[in-house]
N, C-alpha and C positions, 0 to 999 in steps of 0.2 A: 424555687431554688434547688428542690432535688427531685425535678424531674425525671425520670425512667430508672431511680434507683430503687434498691430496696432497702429497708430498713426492720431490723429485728430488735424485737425490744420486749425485755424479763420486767414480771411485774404490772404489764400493760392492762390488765385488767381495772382497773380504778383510780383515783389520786392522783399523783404525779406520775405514772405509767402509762394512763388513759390520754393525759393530756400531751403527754408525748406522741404517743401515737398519731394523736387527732391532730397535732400539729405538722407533724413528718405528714401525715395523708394532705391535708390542706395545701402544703409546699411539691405535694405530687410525688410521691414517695409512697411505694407500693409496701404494706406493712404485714409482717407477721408478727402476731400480738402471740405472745408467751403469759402462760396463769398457772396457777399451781393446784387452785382449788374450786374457784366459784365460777363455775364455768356463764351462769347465768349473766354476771359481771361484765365477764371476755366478748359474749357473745355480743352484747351491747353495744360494748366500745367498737366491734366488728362494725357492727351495723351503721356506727358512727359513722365510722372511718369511710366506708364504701359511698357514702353520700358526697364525696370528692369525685367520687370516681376513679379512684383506683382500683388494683387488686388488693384483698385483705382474706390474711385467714387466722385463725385460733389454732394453738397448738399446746395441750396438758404438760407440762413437765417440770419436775423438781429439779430447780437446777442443783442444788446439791451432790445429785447422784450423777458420778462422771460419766459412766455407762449411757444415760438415759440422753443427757445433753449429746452426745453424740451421735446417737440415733435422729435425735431432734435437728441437730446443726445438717445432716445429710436431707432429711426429710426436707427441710426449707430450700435448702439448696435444689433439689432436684423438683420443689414444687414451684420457685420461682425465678428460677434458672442460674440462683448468684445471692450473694450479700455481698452488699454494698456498706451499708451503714448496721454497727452491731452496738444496741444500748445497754447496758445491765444495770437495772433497777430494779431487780426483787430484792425485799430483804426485809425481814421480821424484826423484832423486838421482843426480848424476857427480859424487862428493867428489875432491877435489885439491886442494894447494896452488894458488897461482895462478900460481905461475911453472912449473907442468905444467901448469896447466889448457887445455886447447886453446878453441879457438874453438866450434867444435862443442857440448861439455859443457857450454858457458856459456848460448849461444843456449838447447839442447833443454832445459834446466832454464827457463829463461825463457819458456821458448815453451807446455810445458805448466803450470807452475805458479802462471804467473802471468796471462801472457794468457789460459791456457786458462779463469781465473776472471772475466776481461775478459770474453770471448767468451759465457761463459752468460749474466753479467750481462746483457750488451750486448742481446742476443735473448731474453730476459725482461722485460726493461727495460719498454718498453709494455704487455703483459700485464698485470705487477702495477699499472700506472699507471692502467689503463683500470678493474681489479677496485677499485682506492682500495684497497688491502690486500695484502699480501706479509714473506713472513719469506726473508732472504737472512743465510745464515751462513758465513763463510769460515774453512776451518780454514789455520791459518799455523801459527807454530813460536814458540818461546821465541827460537829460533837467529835470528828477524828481528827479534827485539828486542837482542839480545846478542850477536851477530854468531858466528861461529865458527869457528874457524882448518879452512880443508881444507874450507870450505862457502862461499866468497863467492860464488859461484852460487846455491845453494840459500838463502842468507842473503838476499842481492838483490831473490830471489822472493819472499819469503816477508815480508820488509819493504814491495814492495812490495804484495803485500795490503792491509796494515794501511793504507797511503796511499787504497789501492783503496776498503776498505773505510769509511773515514772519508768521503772526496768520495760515494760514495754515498748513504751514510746522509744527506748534507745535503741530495743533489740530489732523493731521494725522502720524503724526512722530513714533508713535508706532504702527501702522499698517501697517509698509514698505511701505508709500506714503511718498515722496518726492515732494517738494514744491519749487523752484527757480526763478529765476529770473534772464535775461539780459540784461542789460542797452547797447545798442549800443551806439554810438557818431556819428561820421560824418561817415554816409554809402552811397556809390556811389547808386543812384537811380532815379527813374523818380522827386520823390522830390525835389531830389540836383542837379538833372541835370537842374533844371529850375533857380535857382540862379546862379546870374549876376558874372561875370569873377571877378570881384571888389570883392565883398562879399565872394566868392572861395576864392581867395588870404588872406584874413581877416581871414577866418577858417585855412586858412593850417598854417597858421605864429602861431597860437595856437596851434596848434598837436604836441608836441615833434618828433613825425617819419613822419611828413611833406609831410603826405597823408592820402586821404579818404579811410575809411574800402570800402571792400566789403559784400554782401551777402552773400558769399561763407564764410565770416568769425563770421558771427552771425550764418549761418546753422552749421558751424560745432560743433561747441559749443553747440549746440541743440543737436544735436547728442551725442554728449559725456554726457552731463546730461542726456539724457533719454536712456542712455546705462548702463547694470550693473557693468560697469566699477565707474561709477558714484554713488553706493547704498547707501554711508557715507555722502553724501555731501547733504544737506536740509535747508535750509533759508537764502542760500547766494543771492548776488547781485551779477556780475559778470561783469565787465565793460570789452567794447569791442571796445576801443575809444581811440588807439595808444597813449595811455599815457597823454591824455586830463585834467583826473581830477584824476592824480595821488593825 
C-alpha cells in the first residue's frame, strides 16, 4: 500500500511507535524512526523494520525543541530524498491530580506532546506544500476527547492535537495534504502493563468488547490513512477504543 514512500515517525522507538513503523515498513514504506532517548530501543525496531526490505534509519531528537526538529525534518529529507508520510507519536506522561501537579509536569507534557506535533508540522509544512501531496497523522488519546482525572496535562495535550489537527487539515486541504488524527483507548503496552489487576478490571468492565486494543490495531489504521486508499478523508478523529466512547 505504500510502496516507494517514505514514512517519518516520533516515538518509533517501542509500543505503538514501533508497531507503526514495523507496519509502514511491512506495506513497503521506507522508514525514519525518530527516539528521544533509548537508543538501544530505536536501533531494534531499525533492525526490525530492514527485514521488509526497505530503507530505514534512526534519528535522536527531542521534538520539543523547534530548533532541533528542524535540523532533523532537513536531515530526513536530504537522507531519503522526501516525506511522504509524517507520524507524530512521541509523548510522555506526569499523571497527577492538579492540585500536585507542579508547573514543570504541566509545561514538559505540553511541550513534547503537543508542540512537539507543532514543531514537525511546522518544518514539513512547506515540503508537503511544494510536493502538492502529504499524509500527516497525529496520534492523541481517547483521554482528549473525555478528559481524565489525574491526566489534565496529558488531556490538554492531547486535545490540543485534535484542535491541531483539524486547523491543518483546512489550511492544507487544497494542496492534497491530509491532516488526521487517532485517538486510541486502552492499548495493551508497557504503560498498561504496569497497572494493577484491580484497575485492569475497572477499564475492561468500561469497554463494550471487554478487551484492551492492541498496537497492531492503532498501526493499521495508520496505514490506511497514509495509504491512497485514504486521499478523501482530512480532519477526522478516529477512535480506536472497542467502543469506549461511542
Amino acid at each position: 500500500m505504500l510502496s516507494g514512500k517514505t514514512a517519518l515517525i516520533t516515538g518509533a522507538s517501542r509500543g505503538i511507535g514501533r508497531e507503526i513503523a514495523l507496519k509502514m515498513a511491512e506495506n513497503g514504506a521506507n522508514v525514519a524512526i525518530v527516539y528521544a532517548g533509548n537508543e538501544v530501543a530505536a536501533k531494534e525496531s531499525c533492525e526490525l523494520a530492514q527485514n521488509f526490505g526497505v530503507k530505514t534509519q534512526i534519528y535522536c531528537c527531542d521534538v520539543a525543541d523547534f530548533d532541533k526538529t528542524k535540523v532533523l525534518i532537513q536531515s530526513v529529507i536530504e537522507d531519503f530524498g522526501g516525506i511522504d508520510i509524517l507520524v507524530n507519536n512521541a509523548g510522555i506522561v506526569r499523571d497527577a491530580l492538579v492540585l500536585s501537579m507542579s508547573e514543570d509536569d504541566f509545561d514538559s507534557v505540553i511541550d513534547t506532546n503537543l508542540k512537539g506535533a507543532f514543531n514537525m508540522i511546522k518544518h514539513t509544512y512547506t515540503h508537503f506544500m511544494r510536493k502538492r501531496c502529504g499524509r500527516i497523522i497525529n496520534i492523541t488519546s481517547i483521554t482528549g476527547v473525555v478528559g481524565n482525572a489525574g491526566q489534565a496535562n496529558y488531556a490538554s495535550a492531547k486535545a490540543g492535537m485534535i484542535g491541531l489537527t483539524k486547523s491543518v487539515a483546512r489550511e492544507l486541504a487544497a494542496r492534497n495534504v491530509t491532516c488526521n488524527a487517532i485517538a486510541p483507548g486502552f492499548i495493551q503496552t508497557d504503560m498498561t502493563d504496569k497497572l494493577s489487576d484491580k484497575v485492569k478490571e475497572t477499564v475492561l468492565s468500561s469497554i463494550p468488547m471487554k478487551k484492551m486494543g492492541s498496537p497492531s490495531d492503532v498501526a493499521n489504521m495508520t496505514v490506511f490513512l497514509a495509504s491512497d486508499n485514504a486521499s478523501y478523508i482530512t480532519g477526522e478523529v478516529i477512535k480506536i477504543d472497542g467502543g469506549l466512547c461511542m
